[in-house]
N, C-alpha and C positions, 0 to 999 in steps of 0.2 A: 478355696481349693476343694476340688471334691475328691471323693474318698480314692478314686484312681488316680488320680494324680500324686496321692500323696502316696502310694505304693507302685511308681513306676518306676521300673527297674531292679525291683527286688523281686529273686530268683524261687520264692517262696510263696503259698498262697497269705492274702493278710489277714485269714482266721487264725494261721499259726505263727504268723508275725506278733500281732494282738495278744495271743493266749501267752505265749512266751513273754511278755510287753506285761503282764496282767499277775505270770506267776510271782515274777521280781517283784514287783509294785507292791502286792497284795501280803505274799507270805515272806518268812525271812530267810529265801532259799537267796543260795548263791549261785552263778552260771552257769557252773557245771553240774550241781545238783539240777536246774531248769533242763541242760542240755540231755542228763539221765532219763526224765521225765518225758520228754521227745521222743525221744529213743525208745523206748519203750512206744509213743503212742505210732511209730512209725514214718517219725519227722530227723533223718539223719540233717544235725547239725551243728556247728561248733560252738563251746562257748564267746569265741570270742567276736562272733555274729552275730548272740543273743547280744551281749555287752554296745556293740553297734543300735542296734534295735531298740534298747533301753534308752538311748542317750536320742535316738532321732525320735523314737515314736511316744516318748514319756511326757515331752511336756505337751503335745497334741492333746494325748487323752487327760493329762491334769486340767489342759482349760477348757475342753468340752464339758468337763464334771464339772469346774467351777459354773459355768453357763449355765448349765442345768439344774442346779442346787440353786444359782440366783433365780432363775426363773421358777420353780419351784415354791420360794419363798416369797415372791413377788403374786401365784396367784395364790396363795395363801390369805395373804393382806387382802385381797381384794374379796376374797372370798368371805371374810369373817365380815 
């Protein structure tokens, strides 16, 4: 799937789909404190869109990172 397809249809660009996708994941903010955070950076939006966003876009990027890290460790091995 490439990266447009996986963001068709959402009303938002997917840098602030992602950053949003990324503050949850990474810090131990909650949706409203994320949607605060927005709000500020000049991205009006609700929490309960972030809340969407977490749940469609989270396992995307957990198994991209897992790939990555395999692969990673993989040229690793090869390399030593």
């Amino acid at each position: 799937m490439s990266p447009h397809e996986r963001f068709k249809g959402c009303h938002f660009p997917s840098c602030d789909v992602l950053q949003a996708v990324y503050y949850y994941l990474r810090f131990a903010l909650n949706y409203r404190d994320i949607e605060e955070i927005l709000l500020d950076l000049n991205v009006p939006v609700d929490h309960a869109t972030i809340q969407r966003w977490v749940v469609t876009y989270s396992a995307i990027l957990a198994g991209q990172s897992h790939i990555k890290i395999q692969q990673n460790q993989y040229n690793r091995m090869i390399s030593n």
